[in-house]
N, C-alpha and C positions, 0 to 999 in steps of 0.2 A: 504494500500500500504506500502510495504516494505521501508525505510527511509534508510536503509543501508543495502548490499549484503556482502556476508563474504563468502570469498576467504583462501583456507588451503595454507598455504606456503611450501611447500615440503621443507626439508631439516630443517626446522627450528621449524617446530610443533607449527606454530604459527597461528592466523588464524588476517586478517585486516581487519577490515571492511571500507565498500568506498560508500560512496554518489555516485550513478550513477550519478548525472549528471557530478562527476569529472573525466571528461574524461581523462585529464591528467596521471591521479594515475590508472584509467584503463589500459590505455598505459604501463605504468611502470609496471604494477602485469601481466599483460599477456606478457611481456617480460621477467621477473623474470618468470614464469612457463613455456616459452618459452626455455630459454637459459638454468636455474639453475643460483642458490642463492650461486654456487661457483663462476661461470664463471663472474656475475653483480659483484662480489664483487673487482674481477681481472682487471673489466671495471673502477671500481672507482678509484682503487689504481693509474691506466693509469692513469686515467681523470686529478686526481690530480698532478700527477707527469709532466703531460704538463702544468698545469697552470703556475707549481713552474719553468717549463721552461722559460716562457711567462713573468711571473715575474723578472724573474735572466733577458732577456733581457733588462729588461726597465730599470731596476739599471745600466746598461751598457748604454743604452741611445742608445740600437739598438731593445727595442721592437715598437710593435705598438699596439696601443688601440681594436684595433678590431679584432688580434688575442687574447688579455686578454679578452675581453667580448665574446669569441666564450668561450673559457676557462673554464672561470666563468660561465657562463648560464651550461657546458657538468656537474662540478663540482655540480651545484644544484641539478641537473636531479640524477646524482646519491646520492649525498645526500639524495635527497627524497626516492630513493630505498633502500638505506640502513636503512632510516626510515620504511619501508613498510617491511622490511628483518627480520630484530631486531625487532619489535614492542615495541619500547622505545622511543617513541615521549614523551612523556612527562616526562620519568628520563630527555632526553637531555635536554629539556625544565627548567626541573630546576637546574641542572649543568650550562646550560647557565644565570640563575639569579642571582646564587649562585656567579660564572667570573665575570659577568657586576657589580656585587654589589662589588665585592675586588676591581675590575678594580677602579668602583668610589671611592672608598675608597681610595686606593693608589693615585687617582690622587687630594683630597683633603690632603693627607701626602704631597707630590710633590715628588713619590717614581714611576717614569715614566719608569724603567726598565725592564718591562714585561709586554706587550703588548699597 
């Protein structure tokens, strides 16, 4: 039995492979070959740009919690598509160890200016 199914990403020449039982990431790649890998990409730019709406509210002390968690949760979902898009899960993977590790570093300096 197959352990993983591989999926061609039009537009991107890419190919992912996906554990059937993550239904999830099925979802996400038959929308991606549904809509195109321009149009999801248009989706996320959105996604994000309402969070950062969601956000600017609550610094104003007129957002609310459970439109930032609708926010948040649209922002992962594309995340993970743009994961599934790019097939660079694991560059991002180590970009974000390489961050977390300056982050600790700087905040063992007590140099709290960026991030």
């Amino acid at each position: 039995m197959e352990k993983f199914k591989k999926y061609e990403l039009q537009g991107f020449r890419r190919q992912a492979f996906v554990e059937p039982a993550k239904w999830d990431t099925q979802i996400l790649i038959d929308t991606i070959k549904k809509n195109g890998t321009d149009a999801q990409i248009i989706v996320a730019i959105e996604e994000m740009s309402e969070l950062i709406k969601e956000l600017t509210k609550h610094l104003r002390n007129k957002g609310d919690i459970d439109h930032i968690s609708e926010e948040m949760a649209d922002v992962k979902i594309m995340m993970h598509q743009l994961d599934i898009m790019f097939g660079n899960r694991i560059r991002v993977s180590q970009w974000r160890d390489k961050k977390l590790e300056r982050l600790e570093q700087r905040l063992h300096d007590g140099d709290t200016t960026k991030y």
